[in-house]
N, C-alpha and C positions, 0 to 999 in steps of 0.2 A: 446348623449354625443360625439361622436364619431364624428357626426357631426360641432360641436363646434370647436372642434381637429383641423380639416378638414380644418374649415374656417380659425381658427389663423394661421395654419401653409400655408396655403395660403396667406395670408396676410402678416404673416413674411418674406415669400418669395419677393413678391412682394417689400415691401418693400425695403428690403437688395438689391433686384437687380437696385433699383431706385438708390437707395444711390450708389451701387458700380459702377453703370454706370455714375453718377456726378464726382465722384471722380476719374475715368478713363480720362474721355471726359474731365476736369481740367489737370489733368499729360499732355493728350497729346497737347491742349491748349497753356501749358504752353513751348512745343517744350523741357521737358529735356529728350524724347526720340530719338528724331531728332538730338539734339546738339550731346548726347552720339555717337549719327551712325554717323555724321559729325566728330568729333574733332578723332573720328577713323578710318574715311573715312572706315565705312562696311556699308554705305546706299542701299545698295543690300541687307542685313538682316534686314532692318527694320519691316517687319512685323514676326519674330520671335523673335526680340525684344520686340516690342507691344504684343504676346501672351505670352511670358514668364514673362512680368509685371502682366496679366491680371490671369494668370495661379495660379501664386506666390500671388496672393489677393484673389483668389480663395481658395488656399491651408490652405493659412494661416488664413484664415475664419473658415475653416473646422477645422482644428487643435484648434481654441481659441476656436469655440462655444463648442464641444464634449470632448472639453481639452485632449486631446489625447495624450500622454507621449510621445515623440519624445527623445528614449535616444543616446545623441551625445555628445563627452568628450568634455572637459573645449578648446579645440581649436578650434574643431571647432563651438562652442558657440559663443567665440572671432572673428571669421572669421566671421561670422555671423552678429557678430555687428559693427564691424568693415565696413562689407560692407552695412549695412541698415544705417548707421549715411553719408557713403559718396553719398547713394540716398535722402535720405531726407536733406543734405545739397544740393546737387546738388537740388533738387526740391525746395529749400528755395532760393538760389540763383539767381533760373531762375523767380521766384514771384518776388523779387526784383528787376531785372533786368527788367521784364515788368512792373514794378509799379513806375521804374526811383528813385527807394528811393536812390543809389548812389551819381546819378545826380542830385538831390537835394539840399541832403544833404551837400556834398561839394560843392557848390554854397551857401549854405546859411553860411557855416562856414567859406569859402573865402579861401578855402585849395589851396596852387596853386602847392605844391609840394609833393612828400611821399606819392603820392595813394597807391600805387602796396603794400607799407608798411603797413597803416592805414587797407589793407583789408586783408592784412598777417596777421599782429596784431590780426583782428577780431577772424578769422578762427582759429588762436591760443588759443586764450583763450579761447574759445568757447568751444576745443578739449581739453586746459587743463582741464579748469571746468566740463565738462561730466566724466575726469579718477579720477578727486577728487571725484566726487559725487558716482560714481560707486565703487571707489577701496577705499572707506573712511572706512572698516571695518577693510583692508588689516594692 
């Protein structure tokens, strides 16, 4: 029995480390580690950059699978989210940005003026509709 145990969690491992290395080696792929240490010019901490991403996927692995009660008041929850909505938009950004979906887009719609607006716009309602969908009990 024991050995059975043994194997899945073996296996589980294995697993999990495949995936979280895809999903690593895509982030850094996608350079929104790189931009972040550039547009703040500390390219000198990139690699504690790259470990505190890797760390924080790590952690928060550990916390979801053993569900482990992490108790932290209503602010810093909000900080919390507030800064994991501006990684995964930066990380949705930078997909886009290498997939040219912009550049397309506006070329086939024949936009010649009001970018910088059209992508404000985006990011706005994007950010309004996530605080409706969230604060919709409030």
């Amino acid at each position: 029995m024991w050995v059975k145990q043994l194997l899945l969690a073996l296996i589980g491992l294995s697993a999990g480390v495949t995936v979280a290395g895809g999903l690593f080696s895509f982030v850094v792929s996608l350079g929104v580690i790189s931009d972040f240490a550039d547009r703040t010019h500390t390219g000198n901490h990139i690699l504690l950059y790259e470990t505190s991403v890797a760390l924080g996927g790590i952690l928060g692995n550990i916390l979801f699978i053993y569900q482990i009660p992490v108790p932290v008041g209503t602010v810093i929850l909000m900080l919390f989210g507030i800064f994991a909505g501006i990684f995964v938009g930066c990380w949705s950004m930078a997909l886009a940005e290498i997939l040219n979906v912009f550049p397309i887009f506006i070329r086939r719609v024949k936009v010649l003026r009001g970018i910088p607006y059209i992508i404000l716009s985006i990011a706005l309602g994007k950010g309004i509709g996530a605080c409706l969908f969230f604060f919709k009990g409030w």
